[in-house]
C-alpha positions in Angstrom: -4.2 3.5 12.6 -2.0 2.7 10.0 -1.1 5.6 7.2 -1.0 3.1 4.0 -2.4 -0.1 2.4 -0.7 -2.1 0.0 -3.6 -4.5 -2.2 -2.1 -7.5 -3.9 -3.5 -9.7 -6.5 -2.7 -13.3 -6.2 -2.8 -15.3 -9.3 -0.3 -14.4 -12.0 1.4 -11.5 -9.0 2.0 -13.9 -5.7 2.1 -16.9 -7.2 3.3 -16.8 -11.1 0.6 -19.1 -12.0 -2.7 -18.4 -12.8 -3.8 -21.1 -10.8 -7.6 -21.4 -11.1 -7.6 -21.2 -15.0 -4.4 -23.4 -15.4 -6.1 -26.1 -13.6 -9.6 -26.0 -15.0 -7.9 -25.7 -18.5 -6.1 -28.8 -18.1 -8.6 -31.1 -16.2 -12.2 -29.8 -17.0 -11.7 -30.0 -21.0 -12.8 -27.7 -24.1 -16.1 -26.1 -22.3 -13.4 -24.1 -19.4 -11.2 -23.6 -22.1 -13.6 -21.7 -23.9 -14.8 -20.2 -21.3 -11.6 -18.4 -20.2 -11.1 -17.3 -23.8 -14.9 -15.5 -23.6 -13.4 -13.8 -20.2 -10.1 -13.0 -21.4 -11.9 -11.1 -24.7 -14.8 -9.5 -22.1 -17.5 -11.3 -23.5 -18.1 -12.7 -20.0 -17.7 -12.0 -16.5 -15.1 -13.3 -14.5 -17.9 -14.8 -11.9 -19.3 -16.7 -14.9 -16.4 -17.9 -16.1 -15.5 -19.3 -12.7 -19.2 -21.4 -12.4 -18.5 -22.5 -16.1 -15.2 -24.1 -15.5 -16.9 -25.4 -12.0 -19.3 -26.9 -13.8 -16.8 -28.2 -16.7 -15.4 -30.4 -14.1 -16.1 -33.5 -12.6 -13.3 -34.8 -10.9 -12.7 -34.0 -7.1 -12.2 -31.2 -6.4 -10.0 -31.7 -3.9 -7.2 -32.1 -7.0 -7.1 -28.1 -7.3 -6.0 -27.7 -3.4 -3.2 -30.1 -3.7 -2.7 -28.1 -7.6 -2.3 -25.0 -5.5 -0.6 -26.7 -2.6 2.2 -27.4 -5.4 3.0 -24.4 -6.9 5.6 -22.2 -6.8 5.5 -18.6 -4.8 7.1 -15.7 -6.6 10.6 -15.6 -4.5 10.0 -12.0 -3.4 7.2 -11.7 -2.0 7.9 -12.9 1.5 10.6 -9.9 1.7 7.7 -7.6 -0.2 5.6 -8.6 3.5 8.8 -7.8 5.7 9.8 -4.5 4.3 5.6 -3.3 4.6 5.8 -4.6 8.3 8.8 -2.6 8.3 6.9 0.8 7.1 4.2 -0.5 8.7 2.1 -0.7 5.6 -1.2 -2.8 6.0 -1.3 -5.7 3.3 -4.3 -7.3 2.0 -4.3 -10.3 -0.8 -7.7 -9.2 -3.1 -8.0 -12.1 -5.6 -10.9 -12.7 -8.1 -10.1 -16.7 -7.7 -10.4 -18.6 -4.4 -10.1 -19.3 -1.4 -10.7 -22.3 -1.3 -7.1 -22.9 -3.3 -5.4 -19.7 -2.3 -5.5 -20.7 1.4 -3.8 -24.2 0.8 -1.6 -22.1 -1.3 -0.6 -20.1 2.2 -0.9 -22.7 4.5 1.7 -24.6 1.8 4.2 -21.6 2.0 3.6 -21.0 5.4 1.8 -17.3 4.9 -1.1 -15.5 6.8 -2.0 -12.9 5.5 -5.6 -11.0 4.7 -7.6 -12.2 1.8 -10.8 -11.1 0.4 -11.5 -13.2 -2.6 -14.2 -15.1 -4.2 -15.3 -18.7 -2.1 -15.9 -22.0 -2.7 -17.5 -24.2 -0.2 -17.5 -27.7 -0.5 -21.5 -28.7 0.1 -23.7 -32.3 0.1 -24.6 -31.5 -3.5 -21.3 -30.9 -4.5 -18.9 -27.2 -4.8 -20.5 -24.0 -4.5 -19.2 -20.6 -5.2 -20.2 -17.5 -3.6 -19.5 -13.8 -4.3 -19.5 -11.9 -1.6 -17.6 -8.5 -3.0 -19.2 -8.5 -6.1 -20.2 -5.4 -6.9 -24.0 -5.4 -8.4 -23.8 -2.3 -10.4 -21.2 -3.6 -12.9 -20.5 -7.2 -12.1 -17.5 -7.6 -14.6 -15.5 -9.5 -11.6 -16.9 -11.4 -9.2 -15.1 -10.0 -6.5 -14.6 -5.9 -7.0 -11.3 -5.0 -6.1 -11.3 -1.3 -6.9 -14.1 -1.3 -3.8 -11.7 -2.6 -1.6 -9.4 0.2 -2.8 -12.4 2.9 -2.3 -12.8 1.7 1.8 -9.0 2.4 2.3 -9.2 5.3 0.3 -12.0 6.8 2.3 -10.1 6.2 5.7 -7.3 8.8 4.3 -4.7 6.4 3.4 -2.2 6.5 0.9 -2.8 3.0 -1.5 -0.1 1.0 -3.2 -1.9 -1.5 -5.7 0.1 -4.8 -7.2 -1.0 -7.1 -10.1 -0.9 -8.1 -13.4 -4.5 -8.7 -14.8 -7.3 -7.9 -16.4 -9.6 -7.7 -12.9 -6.9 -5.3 -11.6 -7.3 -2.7 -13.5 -10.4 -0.4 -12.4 -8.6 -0.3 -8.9 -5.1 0.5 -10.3 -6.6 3.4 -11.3 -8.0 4.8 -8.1 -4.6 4.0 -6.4 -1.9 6.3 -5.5 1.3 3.9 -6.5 0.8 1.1 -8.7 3.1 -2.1 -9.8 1.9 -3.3 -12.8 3.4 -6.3 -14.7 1.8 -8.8 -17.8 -1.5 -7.1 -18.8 -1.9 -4.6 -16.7 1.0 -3.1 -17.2 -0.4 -2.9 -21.0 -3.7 -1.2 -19.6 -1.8 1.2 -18.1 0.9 2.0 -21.1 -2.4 2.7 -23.3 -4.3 5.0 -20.3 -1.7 7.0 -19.3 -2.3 5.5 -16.0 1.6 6.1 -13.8 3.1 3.1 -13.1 6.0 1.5 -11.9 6.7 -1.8 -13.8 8.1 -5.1 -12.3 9.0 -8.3 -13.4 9.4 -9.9 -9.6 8.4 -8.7 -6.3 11.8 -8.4 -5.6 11.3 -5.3 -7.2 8.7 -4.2 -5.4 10.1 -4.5 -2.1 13.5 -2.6 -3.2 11.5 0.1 -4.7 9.6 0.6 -1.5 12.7 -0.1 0.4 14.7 2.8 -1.9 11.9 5.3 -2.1 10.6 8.0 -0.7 6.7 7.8 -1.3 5.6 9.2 1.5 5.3 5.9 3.6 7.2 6.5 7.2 9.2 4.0 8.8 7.0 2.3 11.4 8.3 4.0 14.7 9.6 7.5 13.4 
């Protein structure tokens, strides 16, 4: 069994854009606007804010998979996936969008890698979302990351936790390394929370790659 885990947001940390919001913004009108802006000030929960852009929308929905399909990958973080095969560091993408456009986003850049994320199936009466991490006894995201975290945690290893939002932050703080870049590096200026901050991850992998944190090479 593997020693460490490295957790990963997607939107905003693998791929620069928040894609979900971006696209609902643009093509669904005022009522997903306004919904991100009631997430984004915590009036609303993530899950909610995801069924009111879904239902803000009427084209096909199709459009956000080819959206997805066309956006840009942050440069590093195929090298980021190398260097923790190197260490052999397990990786897992935990994203509080979907998978229904993260996994054209993959297939797109030519990625596998472990998801868990919030789901979208496409049905006879139209899209449905599921949530099957959300976590019932607080229910601000619709999929709860820091649980993920807690799993690991409880299998002794040493976590490394990467994003940049706001649904990142209850599991940055359970982690024992975190990147943190956009908000929640801000979270964790104003907790005290240790961090290492990044721009790219390009940084990431170097400071893996330059540092001891108690992660062995695979094979020594």
């Amino acid at each position: 069994m593997t020693r460490a885990a490295l957790f990963i947001d997607f939107d905003g940390t693998i791929s620069p854009v928040d894609i979900s919001n971006t696209f609902f913004t643009r093509f669904a009108g005022p009522d997903a606007v306004r919904a991100v802006e009631e997430w984004k000030r915590g009036l609303i929960s993530s899950s909610e804010c995801l069924e009111r852009e879904l239902a803000a929308y009427e084209g096909d929905i199709e459009r956000l998979r080819e959206f997805a399909g066309d956006q840009n990958i942050d440069p590093g973080f195929k090298g980021l996936l190398g260097e923790c095969l190197r260490r052999g560091v397990d990786v897992r993408v935990v994203s509080d969008g979907l998978d229904f456009y993260i996994e054209a986003f993959f297939d797109r850049h030519g990625l596998d890698v472990s998801l868990s994320s919030n789901r979208l199936l496409v049905t006879p009466r139209g899209p449905k979302l599921e949530f099957p991490y959300r976590n019932p006894e607080c229910g601000a995201c619709g999929n709860c990351k820091s649980s993920h975290v807690e799993r690991a945690k409880r299998d002794g290893k040493f976590i490394v936790y990467v994003g940049d939002g706001l649904s990142d932050r209850c599991a940055a703080g359970k982690a024992d390394l975190v990147f943190a870049k956009g908000a929640l590096r801000a979270y964790c200026e104003e907790r005290d929370i240790p961090h290492v901050a990044f721009d790219n991850l390009g940084q990431v992998a170097e400071h893996l790659r330059s540092t001891d944190i108690g992660i062995p090479i695979a094979g020594r």
